[in-house]
SEKE-928414 format. One record per residue (C-alpha): residue number from 1; residue in one letter; x, y, z. Coordinates in steps of 0.05 Angstrom, whole numbers, always signed. Layout:
N
  resi  resn    east   north      up
   NUM     a       X       Y       Z
...
***
This chain:
656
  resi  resn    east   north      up
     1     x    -869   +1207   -1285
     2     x    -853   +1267   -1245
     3     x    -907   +1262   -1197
     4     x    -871   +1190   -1183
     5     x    -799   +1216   -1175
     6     x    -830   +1263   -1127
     7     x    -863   +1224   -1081
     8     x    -800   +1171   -1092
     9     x    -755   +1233   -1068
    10     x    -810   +1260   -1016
    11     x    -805   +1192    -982
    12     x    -724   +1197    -980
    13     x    -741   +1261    -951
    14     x    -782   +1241    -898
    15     x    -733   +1190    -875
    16     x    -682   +1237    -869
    17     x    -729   +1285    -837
    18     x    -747   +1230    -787
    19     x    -667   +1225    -764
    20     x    -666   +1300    -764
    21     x    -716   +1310    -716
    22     x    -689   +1271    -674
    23     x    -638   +1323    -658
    24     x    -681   +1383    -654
    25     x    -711   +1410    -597
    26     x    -771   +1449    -611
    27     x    -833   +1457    -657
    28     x    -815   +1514    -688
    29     x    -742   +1478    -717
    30     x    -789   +1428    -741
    31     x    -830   +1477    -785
    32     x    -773   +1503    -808
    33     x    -750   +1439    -830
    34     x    -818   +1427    -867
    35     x    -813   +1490    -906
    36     x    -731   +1475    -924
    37     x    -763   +1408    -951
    38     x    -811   +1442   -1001
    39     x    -749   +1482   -1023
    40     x    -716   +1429   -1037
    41     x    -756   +1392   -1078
    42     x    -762   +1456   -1121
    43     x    -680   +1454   -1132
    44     x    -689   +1381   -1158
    45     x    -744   +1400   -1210
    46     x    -708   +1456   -1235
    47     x    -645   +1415   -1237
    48     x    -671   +1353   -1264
    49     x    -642   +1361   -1340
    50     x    -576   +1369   -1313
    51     x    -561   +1314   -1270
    52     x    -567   +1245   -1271
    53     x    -617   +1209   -1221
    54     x    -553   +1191   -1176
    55     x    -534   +1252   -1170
    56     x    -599   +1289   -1159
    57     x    -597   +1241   -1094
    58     x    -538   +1273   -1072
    59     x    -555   +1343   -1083
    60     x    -623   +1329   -1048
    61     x    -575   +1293    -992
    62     x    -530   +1359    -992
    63     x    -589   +1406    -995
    64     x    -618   +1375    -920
    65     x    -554   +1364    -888
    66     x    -545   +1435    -902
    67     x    -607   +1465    -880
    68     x    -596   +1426    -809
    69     x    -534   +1459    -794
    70     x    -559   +1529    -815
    71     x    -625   +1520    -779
    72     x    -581   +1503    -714
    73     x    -535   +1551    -722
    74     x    -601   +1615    -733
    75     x    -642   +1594    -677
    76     x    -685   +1650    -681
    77     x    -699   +1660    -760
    78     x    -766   +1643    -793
    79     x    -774   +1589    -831
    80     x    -777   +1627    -898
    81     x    -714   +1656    -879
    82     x    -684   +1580    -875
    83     x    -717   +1562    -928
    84     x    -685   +1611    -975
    85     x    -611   +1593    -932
    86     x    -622   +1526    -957
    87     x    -640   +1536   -1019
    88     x    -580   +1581   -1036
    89     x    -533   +1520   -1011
    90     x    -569   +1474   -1049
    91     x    -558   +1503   -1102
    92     x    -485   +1528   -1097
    93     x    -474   +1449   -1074
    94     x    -508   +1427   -1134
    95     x    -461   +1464   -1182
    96     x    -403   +1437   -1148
    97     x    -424   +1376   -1156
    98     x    -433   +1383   -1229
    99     x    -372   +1403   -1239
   100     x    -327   +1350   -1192
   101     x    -369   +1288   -1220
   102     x    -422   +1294   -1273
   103     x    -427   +1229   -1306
   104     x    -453   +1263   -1379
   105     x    -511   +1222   -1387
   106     x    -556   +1263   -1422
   107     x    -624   +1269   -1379
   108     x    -689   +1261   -1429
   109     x    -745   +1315   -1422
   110     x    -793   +1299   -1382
   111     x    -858   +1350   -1390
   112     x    -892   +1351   -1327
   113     x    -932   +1407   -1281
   114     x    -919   +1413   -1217
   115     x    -974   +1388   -1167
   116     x   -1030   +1450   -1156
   117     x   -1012   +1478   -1080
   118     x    -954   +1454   -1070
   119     x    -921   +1518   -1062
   120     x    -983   +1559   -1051
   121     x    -947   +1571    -970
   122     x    -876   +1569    -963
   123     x    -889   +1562    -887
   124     x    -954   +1519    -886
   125     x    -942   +1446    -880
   126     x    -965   +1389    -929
   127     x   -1026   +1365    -924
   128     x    -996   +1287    -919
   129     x    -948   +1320    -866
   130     x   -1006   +1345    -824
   131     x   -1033   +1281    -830
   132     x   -1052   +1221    -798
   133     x    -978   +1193    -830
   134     x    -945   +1250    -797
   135     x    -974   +1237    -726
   136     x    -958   +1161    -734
   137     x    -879   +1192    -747
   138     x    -884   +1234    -694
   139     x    -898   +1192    -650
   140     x    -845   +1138    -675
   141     x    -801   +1186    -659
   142     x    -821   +1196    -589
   143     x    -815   +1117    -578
   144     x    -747   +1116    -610
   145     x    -730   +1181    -556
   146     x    -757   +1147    -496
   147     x    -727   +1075    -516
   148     x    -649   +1106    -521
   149     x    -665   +1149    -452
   150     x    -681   +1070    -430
   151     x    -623   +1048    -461
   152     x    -575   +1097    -432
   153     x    -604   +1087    -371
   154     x    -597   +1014    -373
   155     x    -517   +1007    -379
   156     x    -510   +1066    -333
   157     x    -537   +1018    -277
   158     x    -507    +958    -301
   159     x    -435    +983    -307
   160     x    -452   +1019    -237
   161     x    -468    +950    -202
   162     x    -408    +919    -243
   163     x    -364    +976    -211
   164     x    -392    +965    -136
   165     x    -378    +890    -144
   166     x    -302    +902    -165
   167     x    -285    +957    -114
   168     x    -327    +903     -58
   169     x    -274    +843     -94
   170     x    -216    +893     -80
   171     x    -237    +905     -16
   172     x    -246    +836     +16
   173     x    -179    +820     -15
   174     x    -145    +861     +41
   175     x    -133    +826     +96
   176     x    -131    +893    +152
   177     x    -206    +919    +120
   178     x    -241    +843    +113
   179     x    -217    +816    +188
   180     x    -247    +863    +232
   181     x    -316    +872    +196
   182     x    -322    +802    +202
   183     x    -294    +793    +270
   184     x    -344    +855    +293
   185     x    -398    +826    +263
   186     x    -403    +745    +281
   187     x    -469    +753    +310
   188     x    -500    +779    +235
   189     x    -531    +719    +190
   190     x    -485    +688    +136
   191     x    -421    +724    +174
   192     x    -403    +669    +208
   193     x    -401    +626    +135
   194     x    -359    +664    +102
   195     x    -318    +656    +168
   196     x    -311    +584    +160
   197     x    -290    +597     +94
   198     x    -240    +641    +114
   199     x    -218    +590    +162
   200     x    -215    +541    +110
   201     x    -173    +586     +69
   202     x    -129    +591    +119
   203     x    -120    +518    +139
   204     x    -107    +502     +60
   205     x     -73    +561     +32
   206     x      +1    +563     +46
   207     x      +1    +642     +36
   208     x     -42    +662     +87
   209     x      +3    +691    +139
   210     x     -22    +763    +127
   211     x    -101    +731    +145
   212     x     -83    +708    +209
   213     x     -33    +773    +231
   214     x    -108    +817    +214
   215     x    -140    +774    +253
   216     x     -93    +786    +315
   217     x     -81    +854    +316
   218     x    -157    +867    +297
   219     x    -161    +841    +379
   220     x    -189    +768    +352
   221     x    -156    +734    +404
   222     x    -209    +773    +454
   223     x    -263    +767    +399
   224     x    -271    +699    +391
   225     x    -255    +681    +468
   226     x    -331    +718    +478
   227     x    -359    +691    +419
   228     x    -352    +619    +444
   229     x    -361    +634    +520
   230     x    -427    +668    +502
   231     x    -485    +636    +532
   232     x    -523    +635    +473
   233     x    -463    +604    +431
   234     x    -478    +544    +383
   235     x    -439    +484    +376
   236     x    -419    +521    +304
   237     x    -389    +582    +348
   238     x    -347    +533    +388
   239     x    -326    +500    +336
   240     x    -313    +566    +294
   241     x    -272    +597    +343
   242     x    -229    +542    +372
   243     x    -211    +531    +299
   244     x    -187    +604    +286
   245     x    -150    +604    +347
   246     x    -116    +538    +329
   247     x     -91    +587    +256
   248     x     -63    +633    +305
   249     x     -28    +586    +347
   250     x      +8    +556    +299
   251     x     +48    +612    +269
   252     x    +105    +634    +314
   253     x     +90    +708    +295
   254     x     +17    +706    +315
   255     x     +27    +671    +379
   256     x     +45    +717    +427
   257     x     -30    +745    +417
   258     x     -46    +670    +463
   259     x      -9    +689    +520
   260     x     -65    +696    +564
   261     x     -85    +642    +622
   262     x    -154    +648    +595
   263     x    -138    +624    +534
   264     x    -110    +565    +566
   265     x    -172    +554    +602
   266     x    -218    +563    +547
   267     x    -176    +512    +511
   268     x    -180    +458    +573
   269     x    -248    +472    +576
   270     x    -260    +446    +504
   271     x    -213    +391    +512
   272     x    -276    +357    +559
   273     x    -322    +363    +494
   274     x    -358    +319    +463
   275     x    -344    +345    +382
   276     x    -276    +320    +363
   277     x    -272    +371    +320
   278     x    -272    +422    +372
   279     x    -229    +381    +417
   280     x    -179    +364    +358
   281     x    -166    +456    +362
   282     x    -164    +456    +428
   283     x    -116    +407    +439
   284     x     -74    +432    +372
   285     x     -76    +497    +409
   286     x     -47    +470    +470
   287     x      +6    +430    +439
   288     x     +17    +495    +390
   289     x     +23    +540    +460
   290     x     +69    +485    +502
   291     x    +125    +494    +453
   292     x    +120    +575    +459
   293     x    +186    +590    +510
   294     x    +151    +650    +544
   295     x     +78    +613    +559
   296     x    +114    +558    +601
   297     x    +104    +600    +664
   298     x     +24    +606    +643
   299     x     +22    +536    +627
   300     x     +43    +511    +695
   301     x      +1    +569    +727
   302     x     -62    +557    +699
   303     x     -68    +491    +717
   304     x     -63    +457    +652
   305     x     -11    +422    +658
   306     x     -47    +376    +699
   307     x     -97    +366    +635
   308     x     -40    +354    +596
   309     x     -11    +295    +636
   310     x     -71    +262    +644
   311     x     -79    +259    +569
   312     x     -15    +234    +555
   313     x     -10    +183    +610
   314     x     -49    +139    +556
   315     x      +4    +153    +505
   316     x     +31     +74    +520
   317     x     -42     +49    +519
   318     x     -63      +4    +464
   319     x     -55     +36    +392
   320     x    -128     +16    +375
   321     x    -148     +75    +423
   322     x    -180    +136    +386
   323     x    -143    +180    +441
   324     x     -80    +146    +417
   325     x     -55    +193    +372
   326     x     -76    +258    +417
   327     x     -35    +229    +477
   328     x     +22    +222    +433
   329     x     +24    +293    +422
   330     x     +16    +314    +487
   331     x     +65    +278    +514
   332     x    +115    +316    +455
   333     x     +81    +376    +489
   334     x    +104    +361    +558
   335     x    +176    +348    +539
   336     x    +184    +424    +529
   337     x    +160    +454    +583
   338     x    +230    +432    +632
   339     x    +265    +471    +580
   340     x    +229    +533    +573
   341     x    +204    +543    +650
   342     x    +245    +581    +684
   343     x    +299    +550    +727
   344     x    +282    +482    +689
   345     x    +267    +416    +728
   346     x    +294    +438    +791
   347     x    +248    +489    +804
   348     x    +188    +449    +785
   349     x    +206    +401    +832
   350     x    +199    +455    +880
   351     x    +130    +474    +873
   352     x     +69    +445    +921
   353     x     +20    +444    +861
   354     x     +56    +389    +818
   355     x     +46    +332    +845
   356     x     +95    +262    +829
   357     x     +45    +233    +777
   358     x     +66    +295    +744
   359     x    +133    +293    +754
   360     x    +141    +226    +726
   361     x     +90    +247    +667
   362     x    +143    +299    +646
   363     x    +197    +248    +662
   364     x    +179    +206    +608
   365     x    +163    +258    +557
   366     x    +229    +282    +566
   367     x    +258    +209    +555
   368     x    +211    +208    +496
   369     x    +236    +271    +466
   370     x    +311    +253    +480
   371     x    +307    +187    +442
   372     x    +269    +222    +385
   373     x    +324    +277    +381
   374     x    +378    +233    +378
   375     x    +347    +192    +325
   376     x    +344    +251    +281
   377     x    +423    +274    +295
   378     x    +398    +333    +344
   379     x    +451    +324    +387
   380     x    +451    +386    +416
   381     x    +385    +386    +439
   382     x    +387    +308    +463
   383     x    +453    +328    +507
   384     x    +408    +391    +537
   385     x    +343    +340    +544
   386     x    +387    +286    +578
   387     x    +423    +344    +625
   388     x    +348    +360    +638
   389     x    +331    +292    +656
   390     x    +399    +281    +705
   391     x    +376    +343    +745
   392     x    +312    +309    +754
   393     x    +336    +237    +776
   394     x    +416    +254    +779
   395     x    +429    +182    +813
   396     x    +395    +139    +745
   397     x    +449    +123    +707
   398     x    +419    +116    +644
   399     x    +422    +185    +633
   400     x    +496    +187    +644
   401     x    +505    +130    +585
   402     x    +460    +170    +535
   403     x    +501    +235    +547
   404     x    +565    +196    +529
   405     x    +534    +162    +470
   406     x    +510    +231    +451
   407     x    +580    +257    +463
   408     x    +621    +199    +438
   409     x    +584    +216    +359
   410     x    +601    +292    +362
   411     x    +679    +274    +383
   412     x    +671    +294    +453
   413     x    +714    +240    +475
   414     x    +734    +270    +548
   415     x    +662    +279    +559
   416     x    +634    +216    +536
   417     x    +692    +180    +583
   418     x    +665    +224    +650
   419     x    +589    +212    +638
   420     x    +614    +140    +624
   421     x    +655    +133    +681
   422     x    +591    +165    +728
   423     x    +541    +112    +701
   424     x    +596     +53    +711
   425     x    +603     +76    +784
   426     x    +522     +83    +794
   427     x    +512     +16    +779
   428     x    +515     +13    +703
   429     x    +562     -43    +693
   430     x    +536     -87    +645
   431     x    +597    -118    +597
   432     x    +564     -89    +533
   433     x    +574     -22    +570
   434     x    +646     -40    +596
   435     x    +663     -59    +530
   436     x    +635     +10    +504
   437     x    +681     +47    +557
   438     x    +737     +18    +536
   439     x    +729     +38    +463
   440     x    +727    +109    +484
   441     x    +798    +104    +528
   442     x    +833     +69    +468
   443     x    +796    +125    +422
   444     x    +826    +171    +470
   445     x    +901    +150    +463
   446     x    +926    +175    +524
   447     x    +969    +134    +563
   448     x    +929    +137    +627
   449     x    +872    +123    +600
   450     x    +897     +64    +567
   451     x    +912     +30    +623
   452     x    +856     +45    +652
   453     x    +832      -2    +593
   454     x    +875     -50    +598
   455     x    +844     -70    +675
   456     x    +777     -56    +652
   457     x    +786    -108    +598
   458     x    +827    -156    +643
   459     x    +769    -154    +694
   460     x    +713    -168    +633
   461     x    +756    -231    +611
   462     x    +764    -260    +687
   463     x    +681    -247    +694
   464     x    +671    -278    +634
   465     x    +708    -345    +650
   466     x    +677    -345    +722
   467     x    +602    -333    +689
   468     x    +626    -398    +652
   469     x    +655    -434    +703
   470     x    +598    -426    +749
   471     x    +548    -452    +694
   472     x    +599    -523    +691
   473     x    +591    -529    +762
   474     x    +664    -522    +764
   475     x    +707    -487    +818
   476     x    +764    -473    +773
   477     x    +785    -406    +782
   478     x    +826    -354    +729
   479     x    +891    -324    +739
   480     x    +902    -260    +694
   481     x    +972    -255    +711
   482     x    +983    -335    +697
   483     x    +929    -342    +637
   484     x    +860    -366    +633
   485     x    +833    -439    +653
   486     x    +859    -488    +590
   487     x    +786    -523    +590
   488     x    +759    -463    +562
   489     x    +789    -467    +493
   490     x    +727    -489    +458
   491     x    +690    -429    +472
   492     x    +741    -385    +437
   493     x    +737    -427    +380
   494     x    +754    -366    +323
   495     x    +706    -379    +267
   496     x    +639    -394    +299
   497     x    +601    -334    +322
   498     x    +556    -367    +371
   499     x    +598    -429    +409
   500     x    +575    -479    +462
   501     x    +595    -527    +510
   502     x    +565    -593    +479
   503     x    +573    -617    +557
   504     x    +533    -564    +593
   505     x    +496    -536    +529
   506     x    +514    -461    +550
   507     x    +515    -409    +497
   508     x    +575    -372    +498
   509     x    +555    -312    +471
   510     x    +490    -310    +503
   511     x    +530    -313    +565
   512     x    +570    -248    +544
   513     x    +513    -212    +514
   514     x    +505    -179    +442
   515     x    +581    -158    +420
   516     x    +613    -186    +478
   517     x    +654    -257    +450
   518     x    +719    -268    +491
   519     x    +757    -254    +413
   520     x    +741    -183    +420
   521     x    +756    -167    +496
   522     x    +829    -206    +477
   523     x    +836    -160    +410
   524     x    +816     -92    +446
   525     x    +864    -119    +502
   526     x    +928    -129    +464
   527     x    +910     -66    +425
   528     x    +923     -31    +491
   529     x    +987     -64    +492
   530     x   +1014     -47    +438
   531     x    +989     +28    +434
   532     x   +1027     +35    +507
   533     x   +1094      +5    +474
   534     x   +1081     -55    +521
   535     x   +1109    -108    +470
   536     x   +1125    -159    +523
   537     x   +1052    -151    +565
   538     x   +1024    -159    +485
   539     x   +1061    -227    +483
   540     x   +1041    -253    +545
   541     x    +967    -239    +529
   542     x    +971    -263    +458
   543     x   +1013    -335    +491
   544     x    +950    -336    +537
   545     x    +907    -332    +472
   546     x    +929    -382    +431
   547     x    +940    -430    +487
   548     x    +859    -436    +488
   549     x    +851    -428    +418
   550     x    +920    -453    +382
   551     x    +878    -444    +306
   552     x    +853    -376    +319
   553     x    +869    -338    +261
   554     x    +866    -271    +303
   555     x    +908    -291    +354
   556     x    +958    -308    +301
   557     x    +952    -244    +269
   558     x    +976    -210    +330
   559     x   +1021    -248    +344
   560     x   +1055    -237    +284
   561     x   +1047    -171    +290
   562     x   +1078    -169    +349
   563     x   +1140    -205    +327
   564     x   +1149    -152    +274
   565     x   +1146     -97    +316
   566     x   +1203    -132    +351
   567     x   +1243    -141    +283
   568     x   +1228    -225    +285
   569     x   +1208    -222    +209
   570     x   +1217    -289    +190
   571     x   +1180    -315    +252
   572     x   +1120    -261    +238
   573     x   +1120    -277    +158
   574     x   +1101    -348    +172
   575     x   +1050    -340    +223
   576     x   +1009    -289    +182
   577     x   +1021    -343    +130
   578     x    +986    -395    +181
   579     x    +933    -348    +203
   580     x    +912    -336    +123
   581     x    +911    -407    +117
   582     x    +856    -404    +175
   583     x    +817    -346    +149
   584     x    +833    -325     +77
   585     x    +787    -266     +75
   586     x    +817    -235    +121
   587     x    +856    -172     +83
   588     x    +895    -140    +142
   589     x    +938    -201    +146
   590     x    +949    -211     +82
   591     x    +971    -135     +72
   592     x   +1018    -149    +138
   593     x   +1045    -216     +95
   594     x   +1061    -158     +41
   595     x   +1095    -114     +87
   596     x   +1133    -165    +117
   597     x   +1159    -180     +45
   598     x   +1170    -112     +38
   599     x   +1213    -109     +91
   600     x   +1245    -175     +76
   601     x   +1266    -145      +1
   602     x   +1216    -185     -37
   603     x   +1176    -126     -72
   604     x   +1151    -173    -128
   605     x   +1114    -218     -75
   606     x   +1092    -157     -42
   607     x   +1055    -134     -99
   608     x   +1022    -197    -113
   609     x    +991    -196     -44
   610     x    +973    -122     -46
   611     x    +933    -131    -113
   612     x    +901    -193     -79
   613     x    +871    -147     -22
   614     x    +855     -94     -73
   615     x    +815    -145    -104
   616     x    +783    -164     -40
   617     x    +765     -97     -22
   618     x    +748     -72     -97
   619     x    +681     -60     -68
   620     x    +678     -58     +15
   621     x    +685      +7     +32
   622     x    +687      +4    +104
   623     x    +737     -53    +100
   624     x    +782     -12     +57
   625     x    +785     +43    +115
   626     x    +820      -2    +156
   627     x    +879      -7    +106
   628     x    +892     +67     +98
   629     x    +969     +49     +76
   630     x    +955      -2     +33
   631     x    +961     +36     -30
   632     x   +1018     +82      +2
   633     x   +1056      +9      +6
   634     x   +1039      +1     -69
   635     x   +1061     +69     -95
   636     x   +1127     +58     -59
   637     x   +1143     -14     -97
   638     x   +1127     +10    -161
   639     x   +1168     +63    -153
   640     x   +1225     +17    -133
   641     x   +1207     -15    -199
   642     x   +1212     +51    -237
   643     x   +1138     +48    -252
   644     x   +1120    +111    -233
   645     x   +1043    +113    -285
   646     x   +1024     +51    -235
   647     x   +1055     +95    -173
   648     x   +1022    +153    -190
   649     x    +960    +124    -192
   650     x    +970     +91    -131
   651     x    +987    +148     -89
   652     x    +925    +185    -129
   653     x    +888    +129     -87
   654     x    +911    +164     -28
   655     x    +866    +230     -28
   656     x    +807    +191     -50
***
């Protein structure tokens, strides 16, 4: 039984001897280790009645750990001289032991002898040691050495190439170290893919302002001007560089790095080629450049301009063409460059190299651009384009009419009337545009100008009547100051909007063009009366009026009107009563019938009408404009009738 707790604890021994070695570094620690284990199985026999098998383990534990330490700390003792160190710790470990945690099991006797030669050399190995078992461990051990040297080895390169891929992430991630190794290096393989992908990036990636500033001040401008002009380029190198310089020409900031007339060649170069791609950049970079103030000079200079007019001369060609589109552009192009050359059209008109196909090319760009502009409310640019466009043909007076339309909607009434006044005199004097001049002097409301209206108008309504007269055949002539010719009441019939001699079949209002009925040019003429204070001009007009149209419910309306401006209240209240009759949806006469009550001391009938055009207007906005006073009419009866919630309201109507 001892023999087998032996070799049971030998083999314990062993392992641990086998994880000890691993830490010591010569032949003679080893021995000494060898000769500590012999000592130690000589504590456990003489211990064995004292301890229980459990702890016998942990004294034989205690006893190696021991010995290791004190064999690393005496480098240079024997091995007897360790061997007695350990045994001495054992031992003194042992009691301790006892003492802490003896379980009090009593151990039976064992009789045993120890094994012959087994301490016949304290510093002579074991014969199994020596062995073939002890090679076998040895060279275990060796193998477990070399495969943790692999090991280490192993993750040292790994996390190395791990490193050098995040420091090479970091580094292509800045825009001022990644641009100019790729720019330097287009001719290497693969550089020009990741390139393209750059490009891509670029073209997708709404944060990649930084990208294209490296690639201008790293000098790619010059770069990729070589790169495609090389005579060993590819079709890929045109079309790789044209598209990087399209990036940089569409960013204000990066522009200025374009301004060079052989960048505008190299880009009307590639607008002859073949790939659309390619062409698509060079034209972008064109269109990109045309727009940029200071390259106008270097535009006209370098002979593109030419290019450019030639491409968007088919801008009004069938929309089926694939070009189309491009000539669309270029013609938006064009319209810049009057504005941004210097001196404008005037001094383009003065150079020998731009010929009049060119002229009239930028002509129409610029009429192009003005409509645009004005579509989109820019009127400050669309008065600048058509001030452009009267420098260049200052005797076409359509120019003239678009600057006082342009005026006219920012309030620039004096303006609008001059430029109006111009195109009249150049030849502009179609009725619709008449009509449109008279608007502005009534707008105006100064006396001068109003009757300046008032013959304007009086001319339109004697053309009118000879325009009809000389369709009948007739010879009948008109008479402003005595009234217009009685046989033309049916045309001013007041409720249709298109009338027409059954007779002669003539369209009245074709005859007058879009806007243009005889009702109107009467309305906008008594109008003028009455804003000049002319009460008794008003009346003759109004007679003349209703003498060719007795049931027209405007004519009645101002007549009435007139009559109370003259204090004939009675008269007025029943002829707004006869023109309502004629048209009852027409509110401004029936809030003049409540005024007229008003006036007359009939507030209760007042208010009757005055909710009656409330209700009419309840949801017609613009209508209700026309009335501002309506509900300043209403406050004031109810407050007559001590209503003042209903007044209140009414004058909270007001500052709606």
């Amino acid at each position: 039984m001892y023999s087998l707790r032996v070799g049971i604890f030998g083999s314990l021994l062993r392992r641990q001897a086998s994880a000890a070695t691993k830490r010591a570094v010569s032949a003679r620690r080893l021995n000494c280790w060898l000769a500590e284990s012999r000592a130690a199985r000589r504590l456990l026999h003489t211990s064995r009645h004292d301890c229980s098998t459990f702890q016998r383990q942990k004294n034989l534990a205690r006893a190696l750990w021991t010995r290791s330490l004190i064999a690393a700390e005496d480098k240079k003792g024997t091995g007897a001289e360790s061997s007695e160190a350990a045994t001495a710790a054992a031992e003194e470990q042992g009691k301790v032991e006892e003492n802490a945690g003896a379980s009090g099991e009593a151990a039976g006797e064992e009789k045993s002898e120890e094994k012959s030669g087994s301490s016949s050399s304290e510093g002579e190995p074991e014969a199994g040691e020596d062995g073939e078992s002890g090679q076998k461990k040895r060279r275990s051990r060796k193998r477990n050495r070399g495969s943790g040297v692999g090991t280490t080895i192993y993750n040292g390169v790994f996390f190395g190439v791990l490193g050098g891929l995040a420091y090479a992430y970091w580094k292509l991630t800045k825009p001022e170290v990644t641009m100019p190794l790729v720019l330097n290096n287009l001719d290497k393989p693969l550089v020009p893919l990741f390139a393209q992908g750059l490009s891509y990036y670029m073209q997708l990636s709404g944060s990649a302002l930084p990208w294209r500033e490296a690639m201008a001040d790293a000098n790619g401008v010059a770069i990729l001007n070589n790169y495609m002009n090389d005579a060993e380029a590819t079709p890929e190198a045109h079309r790789l560089g044209m598209s990087l310089l399209s990036l940089l020409a569409e960013y204000e900031k990066t522009r200025p790095s374009l301004r060079h007339a052989t960048i505008f060649k190299t880009a009307a170069h590639y607008l002859k080629s073949d790939d659309f791609d390619v062409k698509g950049a060079a034209l972008n970079v064109l269109i990109f450049m045309f727009q940029d103030k200071p390259s106008a000079t270097l535009v006209v200079n370098s002979g593109v301009l030419k290019l450019m007019c030639d491409i968007a001369s088919k801008a009004f060609e069938d929309e089926s063409n694939p070009e189309h589109y491009a000539a669309q552009l270029a013609l938006k192009a064009l319209s810049k460059i009057p504005h941004h050359y210097p001196g404008g059209v005037k001094e383009l008109m003065k150079r020998q190299d731009i010929d009049e196909k060119q002229l009239n090319c930028l002509f129409v760009a610029m009429q192009s651009d003005l409509m645009e502009q004005e579509r989109q409310g820019d009127y400050e640019s669309a008065l600048k384009t058509a001030s452009e466009c009267i420098n260049m043909n200052p005797k076409s007076p359509q120019f003239y009419q678009i600057s006082a339309r342009i005026q006219s909607s920012q309030g620039n009434v004096e303006g609008a009337i001059w430029n109006l006044r111009r195109a009249i005199k150049l030849g502009l004097r179609q009725p619709q545009h008449r009509t449109f001049f008279v608007q502005l002097l009534l707008e105006s409301g100064r006396p001068k100008y109003l009757v300046e209206a008032r013959e304007v108008l009086l001319g339109l309504i004697g053309e009118k009547f000879a325009m009809y007269n000389r369709k009948d055949d007739s010879k009948q002539g008109s008479s402003m100051g005595g009234g217009v010719n009685s046989d033309l009441r049916q045309i001013l019939a007041p409720t249709s909007s298109s009338v027409s001699n059954k007779s002669t079949g003539v369209d009245i209002d074709g005859i007058l063009g879009q806007g243009m009925r005889l009702e109107a040019l009467y309305v906008q003429l008594i109008k003028a009366d009455m804003m000049l204070q002319d009460f008794r001009m008003a009346g003759v007009h109004v007679e003349d009026w209703l003498k060719h149209a007795p049931e027209s419910s405007p004519a009645l309306y101002f007549k009435a009107k007139i009559l109370s401006n003259i204090g004939q209240l009675e008269e007025a209240l029943k002829l707004v009563g006869e023109s309502i009759e004629i048209g009852p949806e027409r509110p401004e006469a029936i809030y003049l019938k409540a005024h007229l009550l008003h006036r007359l001391n009939r507030d209760d009938d007042a208010l009757v009408e005055c909710d009656s055009v409330v209700k009419m207007l309840r949801r017609d906005t613009e209508r209700r404009k026309r009335l501002p006073n309506l509900h300043l009419l209403m406050g004031k009866l109810y407050e007559a009738k001590e209503d003042y919630v209903k007044a209140e309201k009414s004058y909270s109507s007001l500052i709606k």
